[in-house]
N, C-alpha and C positions, 0 to 999 in steps of 0.2 A: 740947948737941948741936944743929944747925943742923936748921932744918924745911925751908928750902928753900934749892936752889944756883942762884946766875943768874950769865949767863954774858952780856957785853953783845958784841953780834954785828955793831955800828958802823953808820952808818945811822941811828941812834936805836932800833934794834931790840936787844931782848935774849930769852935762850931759857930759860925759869924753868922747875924741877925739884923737884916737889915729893918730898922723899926718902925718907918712907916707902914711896910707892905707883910712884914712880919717873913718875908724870904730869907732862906737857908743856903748859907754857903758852905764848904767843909774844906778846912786847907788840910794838905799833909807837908810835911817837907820831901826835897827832890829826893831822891835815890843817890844822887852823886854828891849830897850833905846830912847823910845819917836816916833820912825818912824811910818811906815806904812808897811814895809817890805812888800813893790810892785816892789823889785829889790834886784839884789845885796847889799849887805852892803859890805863898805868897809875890814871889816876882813872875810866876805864870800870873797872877791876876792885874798885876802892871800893866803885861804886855794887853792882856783880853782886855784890860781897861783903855788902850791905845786904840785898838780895832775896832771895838762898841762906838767907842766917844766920836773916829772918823767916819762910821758908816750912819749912826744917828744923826751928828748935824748936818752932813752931805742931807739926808734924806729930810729934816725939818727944810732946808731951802727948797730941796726937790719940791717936797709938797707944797712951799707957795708958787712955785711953779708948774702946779698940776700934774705933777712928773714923778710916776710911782719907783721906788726903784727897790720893789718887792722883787726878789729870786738874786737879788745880786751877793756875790760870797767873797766872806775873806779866807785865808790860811795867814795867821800870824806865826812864826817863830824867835825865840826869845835866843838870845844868844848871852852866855854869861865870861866873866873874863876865866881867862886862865891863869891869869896871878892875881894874888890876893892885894886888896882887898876883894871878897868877894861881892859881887855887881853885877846888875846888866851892862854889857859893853853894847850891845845892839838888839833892836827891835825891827824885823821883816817883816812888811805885811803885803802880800800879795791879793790882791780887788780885783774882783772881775765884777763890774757894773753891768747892771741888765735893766733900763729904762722900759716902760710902758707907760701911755697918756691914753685912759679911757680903754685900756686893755691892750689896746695894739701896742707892741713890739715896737721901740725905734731907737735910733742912736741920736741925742742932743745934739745941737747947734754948737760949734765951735764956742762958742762964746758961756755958752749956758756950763759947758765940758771943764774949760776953765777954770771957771767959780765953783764948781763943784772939786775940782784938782786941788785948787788953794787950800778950800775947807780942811781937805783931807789933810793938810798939811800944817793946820795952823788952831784944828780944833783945843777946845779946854785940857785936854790931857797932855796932846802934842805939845800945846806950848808951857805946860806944868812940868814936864819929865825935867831934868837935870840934862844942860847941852853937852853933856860926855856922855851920853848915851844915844847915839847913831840911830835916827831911824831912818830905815828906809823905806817908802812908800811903792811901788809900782800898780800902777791902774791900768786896766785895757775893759775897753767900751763893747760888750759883743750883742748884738741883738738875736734876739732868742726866744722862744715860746716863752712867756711866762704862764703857769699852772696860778 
């Protein structure tokens, strides 16, 4: 059974339907490949696919560690080659982690930090990409009010 329907809507636009939850995605293509880049592009949604996939399993082990890690953010950048073929050459993702246990603010145990660094490093997407495409991960721990 199909996970998702897309529908190409000409323009270089198409309208993707995730068909469990019936969610709407809208790609355009880049600006610097003919689009309009009024949307996602398809290898922008690689990269968000990279950043999604390491801050969710980080945070599935968090929670069986009773370890919220609500308010924590990424900034992903996609980097494409400059010769062709055209590609990602490289994915950036800058994490800044912000841990809470029962609302209080803390920074993990060395150990707990760790397993959570690996994740980021080894989740389903991370290790799906093609090994010519460079990611680089950087994490920093800041403890912080979470709202």
């Amino acid at each position: 059974m199909a996970t998702i329907h897309i529908d190409y809507l000409g323009g270089l636009r198409t309208d993707c339907v995730h068909l469990q939850s019936g969610t709407h995605i809208n790609t355009d293509a880049p600006t610097d490949n003919q689009g309009l880049g009024e949307a996602f592009s398809p290898t922008d949604l690689v990269a968000n696919a990279l950043g999604t996939c390491i801050i969710t399993t980080m945070a599935i082990f968090a929670r069986r560690e009773n370890i919220d890690l609500n308010g924590s953010q990424l900034d992903v950048t996609k980097v494409m080659t400059s010769q062709p073929p055209r590609r990602i050459a490289r994915i950036d993702i800058d994490l800044v982690l912000r841990a809470s246990h029962s609302g209080t603010p803390f920074i993990p145990e060395q150990a707990t930090r760790t397993r959570l660094e690996t994740i980021a490093h080894t989740c389903p997407v991370a290790i799906s990409l093609h090994p010519d495409i460079e990611q680089k991960v950087s994490l920093r721990w800041e403890e912080d009010v979470i709202a």
